[in-house]
Backbone as a ProteinNet text record, in pm:
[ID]
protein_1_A
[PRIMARY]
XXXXXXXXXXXXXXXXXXXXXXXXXXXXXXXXXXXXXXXXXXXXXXXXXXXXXXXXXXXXXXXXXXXXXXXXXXXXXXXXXXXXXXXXXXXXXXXXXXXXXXXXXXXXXXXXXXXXXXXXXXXXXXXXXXXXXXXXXXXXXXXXXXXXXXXXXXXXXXXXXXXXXXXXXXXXXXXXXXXXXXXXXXXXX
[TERTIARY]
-3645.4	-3695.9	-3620.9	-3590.3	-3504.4	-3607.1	-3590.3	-3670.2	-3640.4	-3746.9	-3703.9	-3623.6	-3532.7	-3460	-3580.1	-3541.2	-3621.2	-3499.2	-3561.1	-3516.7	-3421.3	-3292.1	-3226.4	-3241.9	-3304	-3333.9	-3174.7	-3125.6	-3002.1	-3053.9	-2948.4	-2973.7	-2888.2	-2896.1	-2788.7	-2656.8	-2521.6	-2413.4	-2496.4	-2523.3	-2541	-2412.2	-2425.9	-2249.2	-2219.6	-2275.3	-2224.3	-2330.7	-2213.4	-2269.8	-2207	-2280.5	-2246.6	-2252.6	-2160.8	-2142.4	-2294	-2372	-2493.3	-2609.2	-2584.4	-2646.3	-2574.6	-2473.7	-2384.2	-2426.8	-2473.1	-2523.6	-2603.5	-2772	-2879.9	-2899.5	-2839.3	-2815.6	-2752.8	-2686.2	-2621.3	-2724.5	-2808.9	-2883.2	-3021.2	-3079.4	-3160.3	-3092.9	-2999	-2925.2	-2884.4	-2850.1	-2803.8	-2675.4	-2598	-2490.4	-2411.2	-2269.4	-2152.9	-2192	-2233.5	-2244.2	-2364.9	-2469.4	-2628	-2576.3	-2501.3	-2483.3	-2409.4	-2275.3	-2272.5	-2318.3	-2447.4	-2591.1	-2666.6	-2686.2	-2801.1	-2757.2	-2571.8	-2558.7	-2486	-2504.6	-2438.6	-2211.1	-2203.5	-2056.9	-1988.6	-1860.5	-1767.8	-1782.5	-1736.8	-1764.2	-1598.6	-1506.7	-1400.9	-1411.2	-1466.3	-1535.7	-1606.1	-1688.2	-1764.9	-1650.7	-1567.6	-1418.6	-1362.9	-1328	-1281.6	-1351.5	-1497.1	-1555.4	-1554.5	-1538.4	-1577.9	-1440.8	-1338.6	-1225.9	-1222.9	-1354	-1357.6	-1375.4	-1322.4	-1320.3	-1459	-1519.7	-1683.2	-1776.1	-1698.5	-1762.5	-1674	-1564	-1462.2	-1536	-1527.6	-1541.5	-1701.1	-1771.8	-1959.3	-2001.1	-2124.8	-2152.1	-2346.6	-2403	-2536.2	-2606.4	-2733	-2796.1	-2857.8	-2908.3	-3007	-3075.2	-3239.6	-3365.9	-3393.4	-3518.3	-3595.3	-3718.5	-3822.8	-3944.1	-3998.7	-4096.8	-4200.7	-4326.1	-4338.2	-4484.8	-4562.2	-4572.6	-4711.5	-4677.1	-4844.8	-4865.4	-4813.7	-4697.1	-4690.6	-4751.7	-4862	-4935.3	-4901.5	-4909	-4815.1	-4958.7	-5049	-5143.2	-5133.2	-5016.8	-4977.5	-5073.4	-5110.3	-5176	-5147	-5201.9	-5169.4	-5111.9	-5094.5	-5022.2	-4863.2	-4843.3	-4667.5	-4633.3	-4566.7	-4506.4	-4393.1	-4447.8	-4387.6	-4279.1	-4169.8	-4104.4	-4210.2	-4268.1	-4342.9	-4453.8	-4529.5	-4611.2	-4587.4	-4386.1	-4352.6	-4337.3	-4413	-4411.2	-4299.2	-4156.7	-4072.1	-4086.2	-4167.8	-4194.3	-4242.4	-4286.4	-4302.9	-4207.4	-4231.4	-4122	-4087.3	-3934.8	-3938.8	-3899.6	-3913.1	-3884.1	-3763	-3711.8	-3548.4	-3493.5	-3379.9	-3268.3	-3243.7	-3208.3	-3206.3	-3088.9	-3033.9	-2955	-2847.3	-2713.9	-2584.2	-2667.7	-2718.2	-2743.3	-2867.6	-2954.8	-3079.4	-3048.2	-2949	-2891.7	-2811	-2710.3	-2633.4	-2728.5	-2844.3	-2955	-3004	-3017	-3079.5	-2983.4	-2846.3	-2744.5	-2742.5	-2746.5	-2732.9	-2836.5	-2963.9	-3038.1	-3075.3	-3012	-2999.6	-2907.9	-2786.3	-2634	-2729.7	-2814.2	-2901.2	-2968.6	-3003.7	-3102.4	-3011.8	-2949.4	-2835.3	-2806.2	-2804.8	-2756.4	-2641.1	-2694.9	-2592.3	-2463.9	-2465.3	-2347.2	-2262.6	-2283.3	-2222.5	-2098	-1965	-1865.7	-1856.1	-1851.8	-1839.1	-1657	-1628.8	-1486.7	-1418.5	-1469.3	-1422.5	-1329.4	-1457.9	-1458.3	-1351.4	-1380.6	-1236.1	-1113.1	-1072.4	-984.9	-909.3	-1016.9	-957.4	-952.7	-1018.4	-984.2	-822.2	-761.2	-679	-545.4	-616.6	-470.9	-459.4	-587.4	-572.3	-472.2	-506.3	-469.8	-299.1	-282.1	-131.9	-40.9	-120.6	-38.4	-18.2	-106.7	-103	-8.6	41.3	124.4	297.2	259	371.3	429.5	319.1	356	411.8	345.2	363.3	531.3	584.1	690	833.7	756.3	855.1	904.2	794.5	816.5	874.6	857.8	943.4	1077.7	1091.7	1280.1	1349.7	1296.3	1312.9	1355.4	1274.6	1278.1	1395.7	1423.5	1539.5	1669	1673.3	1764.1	1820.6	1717.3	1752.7	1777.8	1760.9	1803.3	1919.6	2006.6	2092.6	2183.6	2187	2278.5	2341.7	2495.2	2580.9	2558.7	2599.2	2548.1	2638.8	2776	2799.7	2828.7	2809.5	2831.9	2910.9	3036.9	3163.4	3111.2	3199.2	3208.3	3307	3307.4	3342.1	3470.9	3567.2	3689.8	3734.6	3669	3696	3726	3636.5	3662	3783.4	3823.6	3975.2	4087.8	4055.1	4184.3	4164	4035.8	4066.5	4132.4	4102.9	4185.9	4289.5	4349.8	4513	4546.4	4506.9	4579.3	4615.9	4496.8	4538.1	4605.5	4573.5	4732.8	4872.4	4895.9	5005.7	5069.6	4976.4	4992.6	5025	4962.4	5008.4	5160.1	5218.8	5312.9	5405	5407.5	5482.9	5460.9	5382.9	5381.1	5470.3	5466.9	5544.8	5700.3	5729	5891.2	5929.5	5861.6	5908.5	5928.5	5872.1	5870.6	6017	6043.1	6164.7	6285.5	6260	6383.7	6427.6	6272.7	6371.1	6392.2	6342.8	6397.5	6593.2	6621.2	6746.8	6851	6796.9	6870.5	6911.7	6799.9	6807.6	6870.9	6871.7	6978.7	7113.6	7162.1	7327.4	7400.2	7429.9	7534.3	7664.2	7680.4	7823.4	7896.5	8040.7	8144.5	8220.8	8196.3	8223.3	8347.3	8462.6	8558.1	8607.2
-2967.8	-2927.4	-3002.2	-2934.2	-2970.1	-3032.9	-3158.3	-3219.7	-3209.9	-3259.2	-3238.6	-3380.2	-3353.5	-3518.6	-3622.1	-3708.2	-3789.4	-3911.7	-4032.3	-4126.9	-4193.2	-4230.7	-4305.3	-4475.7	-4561.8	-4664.5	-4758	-4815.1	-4900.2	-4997.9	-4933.3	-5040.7	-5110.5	-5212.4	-5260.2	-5142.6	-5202.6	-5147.6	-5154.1	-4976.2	-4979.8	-5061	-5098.4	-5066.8	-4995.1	-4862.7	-4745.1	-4595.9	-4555.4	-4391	-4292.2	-4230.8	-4081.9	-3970.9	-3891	-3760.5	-3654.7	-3705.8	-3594.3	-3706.3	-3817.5	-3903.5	-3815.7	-3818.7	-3709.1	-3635.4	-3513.2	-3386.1	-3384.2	-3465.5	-3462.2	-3500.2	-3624.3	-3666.8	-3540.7	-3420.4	-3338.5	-3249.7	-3204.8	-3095.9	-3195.3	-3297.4	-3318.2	-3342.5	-3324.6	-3317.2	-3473.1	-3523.7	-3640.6	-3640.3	-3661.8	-3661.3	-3771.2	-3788	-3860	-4020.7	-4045.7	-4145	-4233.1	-4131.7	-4181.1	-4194.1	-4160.7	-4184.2	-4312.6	-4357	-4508.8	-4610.5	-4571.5	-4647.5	-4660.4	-4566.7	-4554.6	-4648.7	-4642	-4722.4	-4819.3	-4865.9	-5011.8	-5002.2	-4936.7	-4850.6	-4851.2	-4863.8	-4816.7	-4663.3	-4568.9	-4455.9	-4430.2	-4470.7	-4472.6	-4473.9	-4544.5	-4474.8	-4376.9	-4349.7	-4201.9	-4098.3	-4093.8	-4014.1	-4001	-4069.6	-4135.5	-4035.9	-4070.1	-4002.7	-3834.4	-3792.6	-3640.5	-3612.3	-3665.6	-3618.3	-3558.7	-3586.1	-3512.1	-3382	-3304.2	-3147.4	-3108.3	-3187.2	-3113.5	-3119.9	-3283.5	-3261.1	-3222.4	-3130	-3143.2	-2984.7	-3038.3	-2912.1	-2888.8	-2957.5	-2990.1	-3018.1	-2927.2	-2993.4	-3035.2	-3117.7	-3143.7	-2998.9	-2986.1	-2852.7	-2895.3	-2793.9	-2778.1	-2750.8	-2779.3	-2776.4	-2824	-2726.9	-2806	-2782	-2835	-2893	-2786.8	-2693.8	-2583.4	-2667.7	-2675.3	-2767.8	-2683	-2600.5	-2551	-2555.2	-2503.6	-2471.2	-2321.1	-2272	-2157.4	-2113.1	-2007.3	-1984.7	-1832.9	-1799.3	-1681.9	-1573.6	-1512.9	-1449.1	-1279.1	-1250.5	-1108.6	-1129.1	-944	-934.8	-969.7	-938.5	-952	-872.3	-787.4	-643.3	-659.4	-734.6	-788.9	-835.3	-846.9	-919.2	-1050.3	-1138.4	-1245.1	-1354.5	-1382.5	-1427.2	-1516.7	-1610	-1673.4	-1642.4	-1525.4	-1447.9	-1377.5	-1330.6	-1276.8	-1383.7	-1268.8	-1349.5	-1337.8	-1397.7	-1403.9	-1379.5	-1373.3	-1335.6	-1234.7	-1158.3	-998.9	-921	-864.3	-760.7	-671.9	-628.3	-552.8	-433.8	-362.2	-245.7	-231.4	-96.3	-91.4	-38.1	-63.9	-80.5	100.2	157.3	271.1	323	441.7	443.2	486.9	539	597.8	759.9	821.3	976.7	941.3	863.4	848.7	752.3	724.9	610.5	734.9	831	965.3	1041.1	1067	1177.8	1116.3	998	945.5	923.7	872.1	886.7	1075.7	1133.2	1292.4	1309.4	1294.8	1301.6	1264.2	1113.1	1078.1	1123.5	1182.9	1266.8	1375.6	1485.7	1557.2	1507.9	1392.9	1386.3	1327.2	1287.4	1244.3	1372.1	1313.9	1302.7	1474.9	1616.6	1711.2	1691.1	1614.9	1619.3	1476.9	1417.9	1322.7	1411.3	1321.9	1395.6	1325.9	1375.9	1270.5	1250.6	1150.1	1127.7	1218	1315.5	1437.4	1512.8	1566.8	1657.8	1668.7	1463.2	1453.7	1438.1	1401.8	1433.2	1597.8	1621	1809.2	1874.8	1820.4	1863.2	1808.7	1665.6	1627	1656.7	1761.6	1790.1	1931.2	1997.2	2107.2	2134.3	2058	1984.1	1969.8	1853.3	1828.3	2006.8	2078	2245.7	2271.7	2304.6	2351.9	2272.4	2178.7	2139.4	2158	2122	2175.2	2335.7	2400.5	2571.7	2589.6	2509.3	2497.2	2491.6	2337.3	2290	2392.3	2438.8	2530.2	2676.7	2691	2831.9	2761.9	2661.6	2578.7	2622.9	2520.5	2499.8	2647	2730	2906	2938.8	2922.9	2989.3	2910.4	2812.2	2701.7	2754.6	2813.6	2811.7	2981	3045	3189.6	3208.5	3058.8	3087.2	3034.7	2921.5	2816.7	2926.8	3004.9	3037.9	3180.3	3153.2	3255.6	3417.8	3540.6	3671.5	3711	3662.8	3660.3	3554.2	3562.6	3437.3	3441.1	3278.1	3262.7	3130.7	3148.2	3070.2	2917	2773.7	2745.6	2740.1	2812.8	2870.6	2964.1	3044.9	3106.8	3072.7	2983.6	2893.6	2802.6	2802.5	2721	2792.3	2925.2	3019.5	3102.4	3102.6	3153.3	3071.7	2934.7	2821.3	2821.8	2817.6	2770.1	2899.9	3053.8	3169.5	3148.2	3077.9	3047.2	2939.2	2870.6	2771.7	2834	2862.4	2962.8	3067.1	3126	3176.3	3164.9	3065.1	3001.6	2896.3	2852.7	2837.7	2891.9	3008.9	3143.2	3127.1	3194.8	3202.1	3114.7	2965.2	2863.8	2855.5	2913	2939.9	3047.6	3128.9	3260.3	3238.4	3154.6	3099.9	2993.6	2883	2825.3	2887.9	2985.5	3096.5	3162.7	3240.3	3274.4	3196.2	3059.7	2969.1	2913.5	2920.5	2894.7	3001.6	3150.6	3247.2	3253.4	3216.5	3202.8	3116	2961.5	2883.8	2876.8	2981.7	2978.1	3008.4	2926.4	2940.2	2899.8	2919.4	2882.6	2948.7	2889.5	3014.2	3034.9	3171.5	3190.3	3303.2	3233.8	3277.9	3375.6
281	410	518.7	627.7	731.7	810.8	845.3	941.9	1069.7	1189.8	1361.9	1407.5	1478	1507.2	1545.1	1499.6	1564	1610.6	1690.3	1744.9	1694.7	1661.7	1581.5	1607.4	1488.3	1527.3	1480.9	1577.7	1458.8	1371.6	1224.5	1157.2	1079	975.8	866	827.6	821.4	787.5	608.5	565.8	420.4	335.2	213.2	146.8	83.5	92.5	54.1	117.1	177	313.8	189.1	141.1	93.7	190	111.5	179.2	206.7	102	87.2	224.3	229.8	344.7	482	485.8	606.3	623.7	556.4	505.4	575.4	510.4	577.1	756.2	776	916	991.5	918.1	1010.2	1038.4	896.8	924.2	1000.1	1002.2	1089	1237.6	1241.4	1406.5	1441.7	1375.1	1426.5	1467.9	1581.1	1618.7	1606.2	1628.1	1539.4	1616.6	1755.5	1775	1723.6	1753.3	1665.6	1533	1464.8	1350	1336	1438	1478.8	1446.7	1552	1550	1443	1384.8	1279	1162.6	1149.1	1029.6	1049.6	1218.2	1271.4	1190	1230	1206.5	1350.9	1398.8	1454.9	1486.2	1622.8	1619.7	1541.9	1542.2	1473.2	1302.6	1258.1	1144.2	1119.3	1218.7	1182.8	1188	1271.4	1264.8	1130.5	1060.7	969.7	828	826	766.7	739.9	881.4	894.9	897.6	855.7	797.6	648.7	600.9	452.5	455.2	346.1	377.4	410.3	313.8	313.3	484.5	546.1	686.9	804.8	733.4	847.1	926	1054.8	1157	1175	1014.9	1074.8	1213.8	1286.5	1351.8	1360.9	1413.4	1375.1	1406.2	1303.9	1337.7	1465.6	1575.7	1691	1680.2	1667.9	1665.4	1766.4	1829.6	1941.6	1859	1920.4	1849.3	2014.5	1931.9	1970.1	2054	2197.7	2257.6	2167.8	2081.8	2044.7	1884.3	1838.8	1684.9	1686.9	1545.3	1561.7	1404.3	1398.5	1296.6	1271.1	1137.7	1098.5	1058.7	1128.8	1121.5	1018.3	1007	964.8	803.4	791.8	655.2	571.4	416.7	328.5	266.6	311	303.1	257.9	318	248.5	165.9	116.3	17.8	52.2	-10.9	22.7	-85.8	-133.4	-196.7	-301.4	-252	-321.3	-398	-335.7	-374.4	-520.5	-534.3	-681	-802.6	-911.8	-1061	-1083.7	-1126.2	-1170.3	-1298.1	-1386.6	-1539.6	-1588	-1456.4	-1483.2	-1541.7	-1657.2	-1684.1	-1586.8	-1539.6	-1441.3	-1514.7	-1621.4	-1714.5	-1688.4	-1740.9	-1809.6	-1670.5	-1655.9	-1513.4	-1508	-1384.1	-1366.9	-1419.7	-1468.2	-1531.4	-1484.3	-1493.5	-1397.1	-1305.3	-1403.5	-1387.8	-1259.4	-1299.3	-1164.4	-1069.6	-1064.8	-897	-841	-996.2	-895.6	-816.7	-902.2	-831.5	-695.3	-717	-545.8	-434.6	-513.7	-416.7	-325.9	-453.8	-411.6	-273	-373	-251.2	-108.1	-92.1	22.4	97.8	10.2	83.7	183.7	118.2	118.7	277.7	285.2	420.1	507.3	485.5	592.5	698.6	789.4	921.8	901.8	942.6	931.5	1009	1098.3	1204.2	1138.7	1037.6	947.4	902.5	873.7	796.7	652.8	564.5	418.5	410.9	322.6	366.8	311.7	255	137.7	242.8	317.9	484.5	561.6	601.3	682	625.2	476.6	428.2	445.5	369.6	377.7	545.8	639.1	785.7	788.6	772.5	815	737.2	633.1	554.7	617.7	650	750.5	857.3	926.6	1048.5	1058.8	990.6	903.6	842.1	789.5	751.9	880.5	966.6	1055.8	1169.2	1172	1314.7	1210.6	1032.4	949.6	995.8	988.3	1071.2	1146.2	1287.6	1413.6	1433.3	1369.2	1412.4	1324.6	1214.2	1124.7	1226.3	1248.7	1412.9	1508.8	1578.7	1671.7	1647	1504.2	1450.8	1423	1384.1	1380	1516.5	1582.3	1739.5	1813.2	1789.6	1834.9	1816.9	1658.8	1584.5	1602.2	1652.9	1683.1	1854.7	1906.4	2069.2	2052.6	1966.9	1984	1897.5	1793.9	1734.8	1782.7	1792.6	1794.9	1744.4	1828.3	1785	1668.3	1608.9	1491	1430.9	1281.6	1260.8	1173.8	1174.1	1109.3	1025.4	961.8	839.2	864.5	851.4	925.9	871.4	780.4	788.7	873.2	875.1	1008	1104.2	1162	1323.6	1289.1	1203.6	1169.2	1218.5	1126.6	1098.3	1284.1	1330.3	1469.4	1600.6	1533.9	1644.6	1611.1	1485.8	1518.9	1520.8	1482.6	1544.9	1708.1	1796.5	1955.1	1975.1	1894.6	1932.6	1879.8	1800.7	1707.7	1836.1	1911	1997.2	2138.5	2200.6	2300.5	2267.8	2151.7	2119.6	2123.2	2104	2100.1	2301	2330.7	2467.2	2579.8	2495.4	2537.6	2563.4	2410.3	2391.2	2408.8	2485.2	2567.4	2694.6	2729.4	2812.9	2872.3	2765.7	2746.6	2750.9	2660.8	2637.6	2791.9	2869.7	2987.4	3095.9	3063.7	3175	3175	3028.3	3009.7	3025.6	2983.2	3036	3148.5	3270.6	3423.1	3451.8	3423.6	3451.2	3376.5	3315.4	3233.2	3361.8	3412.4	3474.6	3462.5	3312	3245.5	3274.6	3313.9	3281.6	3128.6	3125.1	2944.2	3018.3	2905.5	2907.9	2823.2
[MASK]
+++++++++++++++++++++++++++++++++++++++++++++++++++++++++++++++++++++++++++++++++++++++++++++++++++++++++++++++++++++++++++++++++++++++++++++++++++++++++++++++++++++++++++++++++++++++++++++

């Protein structure tokens, strides 16, 4: 039983403070300096102490002490921990099939506007086809605005570029040719 703080009187350095002495002084609320006091100690030792894992980061419990009597008037109607026989047989444990049936049944009274995770699974694979659709008509519609009214092979677009270079080559040295005709101004004998 957790006691109410009371007064810390100082006294004799014990020669030996256990951890479970710590314990209690924490849960009756004694704080690190009353604790000082209480066992005529250095507060530097009490430091020292609550470096152990078990009191590290403890702090004293808070109790205030009630100006009044508080009396617990409720029926007998309850049931109370102390009240159960622990040696009562409690008969044979329910079995897989009657915890499924009550599980079922409580599925049953639950809440209609509840989703089970079944639900939202299968909505979100819904969901997921459907923007799959969506974006498949997108890339279609993309692909029928972006693409050419015939379509070549990309040998083709080879053999049609260097036919225009092939050609403008030609164009070139027809070019050469009657520029040198025009300037012969050799005399040929």
């Amino acid at each position: 039983m957790i006691e109410m703080k009371k007064n810390v009187t100082p006294g004799e350095t014990p020669a030996e403070i256990t951890i479970s002495m710590i314990d209690q002084d924490l849960q009756d609320g004694i704080t690190k300096p009353e604790m000082a006091i209480k066992y005529g100690i250095k507060p530097w030792e009490v430091d020292e102490m609550f470096k152990h894992p078990f009191l590290k980061g403890r702090r004293p419990s808070r109790k205030k002490a009630l100006s009044f009597e508080f009396v617990d008037d409720t029926t007998d109607d309850i049931l109370h921990p102390e009240d159960v026989d622990t040696n009562d047989e409690l008969g044979d444990p329910p079995t897989i099939e009657d915890t499924l049936a009550v599980v079922e049944e409580q599925e049953m009274e639950a809440n209609p506007n509840q989703v089970t995770l079944e639900q939202a699974i299968e909505e979100a694979i819904e969901s997921v086809e459907e923007v799959k659709d969506q974006m498949q008509e997108t890339q279609e519609a993309i692909i029928e605005i972006l693409s050419p009214t015939e379509f070549e092979t990309p040998e083709e677009t080879l053999l049609k570029a260097a036919n225009e270079l092939d050609a403008e080559e030609d164009a070139d040295w027809a070019n050469v040719t009657e520029i040198e005709e025009e300037d012969d101004d050799t005399f040929e004998l």
